[in-house]
Phi, psi and omega in degrees: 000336191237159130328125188311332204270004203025048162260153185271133176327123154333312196248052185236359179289348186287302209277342175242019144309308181312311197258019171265010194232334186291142129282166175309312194291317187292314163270023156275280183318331159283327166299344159268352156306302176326280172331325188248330098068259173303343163257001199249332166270359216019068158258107181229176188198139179269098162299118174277156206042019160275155185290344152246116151284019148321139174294159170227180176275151156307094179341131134198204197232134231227019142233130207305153157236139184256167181203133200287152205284333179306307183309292180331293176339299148001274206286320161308313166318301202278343171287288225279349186285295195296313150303020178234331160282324165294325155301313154323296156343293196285332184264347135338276193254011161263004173213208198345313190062028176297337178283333177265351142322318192249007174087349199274340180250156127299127199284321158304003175263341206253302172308316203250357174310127148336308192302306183336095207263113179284013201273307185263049208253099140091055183261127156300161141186126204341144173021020182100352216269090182258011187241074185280309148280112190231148166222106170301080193298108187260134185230148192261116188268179207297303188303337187103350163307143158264176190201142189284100171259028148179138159261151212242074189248348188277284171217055168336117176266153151128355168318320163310301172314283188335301204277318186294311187298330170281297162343319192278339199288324172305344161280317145338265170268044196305326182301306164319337209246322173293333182250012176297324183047068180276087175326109194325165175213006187292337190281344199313319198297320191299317179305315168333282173322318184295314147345285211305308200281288192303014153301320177257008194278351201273290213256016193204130154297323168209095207282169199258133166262123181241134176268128181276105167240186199269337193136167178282332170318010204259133174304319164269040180298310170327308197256000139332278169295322170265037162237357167289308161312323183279339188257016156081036176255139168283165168259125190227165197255143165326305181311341191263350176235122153305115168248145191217074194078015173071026173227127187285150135202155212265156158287125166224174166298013202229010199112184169276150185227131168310120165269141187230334186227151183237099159257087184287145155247040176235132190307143154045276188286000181230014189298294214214124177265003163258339128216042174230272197275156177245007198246003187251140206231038182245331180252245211212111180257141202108309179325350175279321201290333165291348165272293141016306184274352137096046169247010176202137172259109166275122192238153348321158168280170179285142163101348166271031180273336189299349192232034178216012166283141198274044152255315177302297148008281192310330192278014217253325153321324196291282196284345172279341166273003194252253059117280161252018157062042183216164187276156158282136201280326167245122189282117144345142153272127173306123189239183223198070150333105217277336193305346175228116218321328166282334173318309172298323182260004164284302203294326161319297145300350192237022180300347189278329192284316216247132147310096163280136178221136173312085184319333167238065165236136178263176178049041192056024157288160144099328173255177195241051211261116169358272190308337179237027158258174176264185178287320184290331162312319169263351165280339173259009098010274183317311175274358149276339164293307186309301181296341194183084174282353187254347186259045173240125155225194198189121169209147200312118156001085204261135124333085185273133176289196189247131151226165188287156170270088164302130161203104190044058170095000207224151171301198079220235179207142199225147146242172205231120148232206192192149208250056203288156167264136161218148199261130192229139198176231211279322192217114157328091202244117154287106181292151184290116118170172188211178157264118176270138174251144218222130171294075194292324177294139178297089187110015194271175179211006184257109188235045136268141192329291195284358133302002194047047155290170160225207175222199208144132168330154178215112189278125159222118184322157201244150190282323178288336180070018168267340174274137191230153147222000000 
């Protein structure tokens, strides 16, 4: 929002004329508006291992970050450059593997990932697209660039969050937000869907679409069920689906009704029990072989966790020139293969300095930040690296920028990173808005939901300022 001089960014002057207008208690009170909003909609979320595993609301915060349409512009070239290169990828190393052929990935980093399915090996899939929802985490480096730190391909979460805070944020601030010329995010459920059909689109005119969850027990069960409600799709469960012949189809009251597209959100490894976990009572058994069989579409496909492993990661400059014969438009964070030995003892030595992280674990398990552990953390650290070096990787300590804050009546400055969604189908689409994730404890660096991070709207201007949502 300021300037290192402390003038406020042209496109923060609006809002914070506004709050140059507030007292402290009137951006209390709107923050508790807020809150309750979020409890009167059931926007909620499950820490697992918190001492109440209840569900709760989602921290978040009632002032918006904003970003400039010029910026944006930026960040959309380089989400759809990189998702499109990562789909390429993925259809890649499920056929021909010509890139771990020519040397440019290691094949045993690729072969031997957890994620890696050899099950969907020489597989269709509709245009390629195996990655239909992907949320990319983005971080604002010291020059003002943004830069990519970790990509979301499997079952991204957090979209939800994204549509409700901008609802709450139009209750907040309507006057601000009306004159902002704040690019819509109202359409996502329809683009989502439009995806979602045009997987199927080659043999069904209009294939019947299902949101897959796990259950209400799931920590994003919330974002399930409304994102199942925004696109008017039923939500169904494993118990709700029937394989017939190799044809998918749901229990409804009326008889069985044909599934043609699945947007699961249970991983991989619970799809189906015949064939990957035999203990799972979350998918369907038989539902790979209807897929196998090109009479259903799952979407992420199984197996696209392998090009969101954060060892694979480190290649993605690699493989987007190798792929389109382009520089990457969003610069990688320096990263530190713990899989290769000088690397591994670099990393060893800098354990106090460096972010360790579990390559294929997500949602801020699994990891390591230097500067805020103790000596016994890193030393067992240190012997879990030692015992299993490839499945660590390791990069510096980012500074994450700031953005302003409600924080007890007060202004104050959070870090931040951010979560735009982009939709792969027929076509690629970066939606204008993201989710910002916000480190709520003071000096934290941790802004995941389950880690007790939290979020806030993210405007982003529109350049002409003609555009309103």
């Amino acid at each position: 929002m300021l300037t290192p001089k402390g003038a406020v960014r042209p496109h923060y002057e609006a809002l914070q004329a506004r709050l140059s207008t507030l007292s402290p208690d009137e951006l209390a009170e709107r923050q508790k508006t807020q809150e309750r909003f979020f409890l009167l909609q059931g926007i909620t979320f499950t820490v697992y291992g918190a001492e109440s595993s209840t569900e709760r609301i989602i921290p978040t915060d009632i002032l918006p970050r904003i970003i400039p349409g010029s910026e944006w512009a930026t960040i959309e070239k380089g989400l759809t450059q990189r998702l499109q290169a990562l789909n390429m990828f993925l259809a890649d190393i499920y056929s021909e593997q010509q890139i771990l052929m020519d040397g440019v990935v290691p094949r045993e980093l690729v072969l031997q990932a957890p994620s890696y399915r050899r099950e969907m090996q020489n597989l269709y899939v509709p245009h390629k697209a195996y990655a239909n929802v992907c949320g990319s985490d983005l971080i604002r480096q010291e020059n003002g660039a943004f830069a990519v730190l970790e990509d979301n391909l499997r079952v991204p979460s957090g979209v939800s969050y994204m549509l409700a805070n901008r609802e709450a944020s139009k209750r907040v601030f309507p006057g601000t937000f009306r004159g902002a010329g704040v690019r819509s995010i109202d359409r996502y459920p329809d683009l989502l869907l439009a995806t979602l059909k045009s997987m199927a689109s080659d043999w069904r005119a209009d294939p019947q679409v299902v949101v897959l969850t796990p259950g209400v027990y799931n920590s994003a069960y919330y974002e399930h069920a409304y994102l199942a409600r925004l696109m008017g799709v039923p939500l169904v469960e494993g118990r709700d689906i029937v394989v017939h012949d190799n044809m998918v189809y749901m229990r409804t009251t009326t008889g069985l009704r044909r599934i043609d597209v699945i947007y699961r959100r249970v991983d991989d490894d619970f799809i189906d029990p015949l064939t990957f976990r035999r203990d799972s009572s979350l998918g369907a058994a038989g539902l790979f072989n209807a897929y196998r069989a090109g009479n259903v579409v799952i979407c992420n496909a199984p197996g696209t966790g392998v090009a969101d492993d954060k060892a694979v990661y480190a290649y993605v400059p690699e493989i987007i020139r190798y792929y389109l014969g382009e520089d990457a438009i969003l610069p990688n964070i320096e990263t530190y293969l713990c899989r290769e030995a000088a690397q591994l003892s670099h990393v060893l030595a800098n354990l106090d300095k460096l972010v360790v992280k579990a390559v294929g674990a997500s949602g801020g398990y699994g990891m390591l930040v230097g500067p805020h552990s103790t000596k016994a953390q890193r030393a067992e650290f240190a012997e879990a690296l030692k015992a299993d070096p490839a499945n660590y990787i390791a990069q510096p300590t980012i500074q994450l920028s700031t953005a302003p804050c409600l924080v007890d009546h007060a202004v104050e400055p959070r870090h931040v990173d951010l979560r735009p969604f982009i939709l792969s189908g027929e076509k690629i689409v970066v939606t204008p808005g993201a989710l910002t994730r916000v480190a709520l404890k003071k000096g934290s660096l941790v802004v995941n939901s389950s880690q007790g991070g939290g979020s806030k709207d993210t405007w982003v201007l529109s350049e002409s300022k003609g555009e309103r949502g």
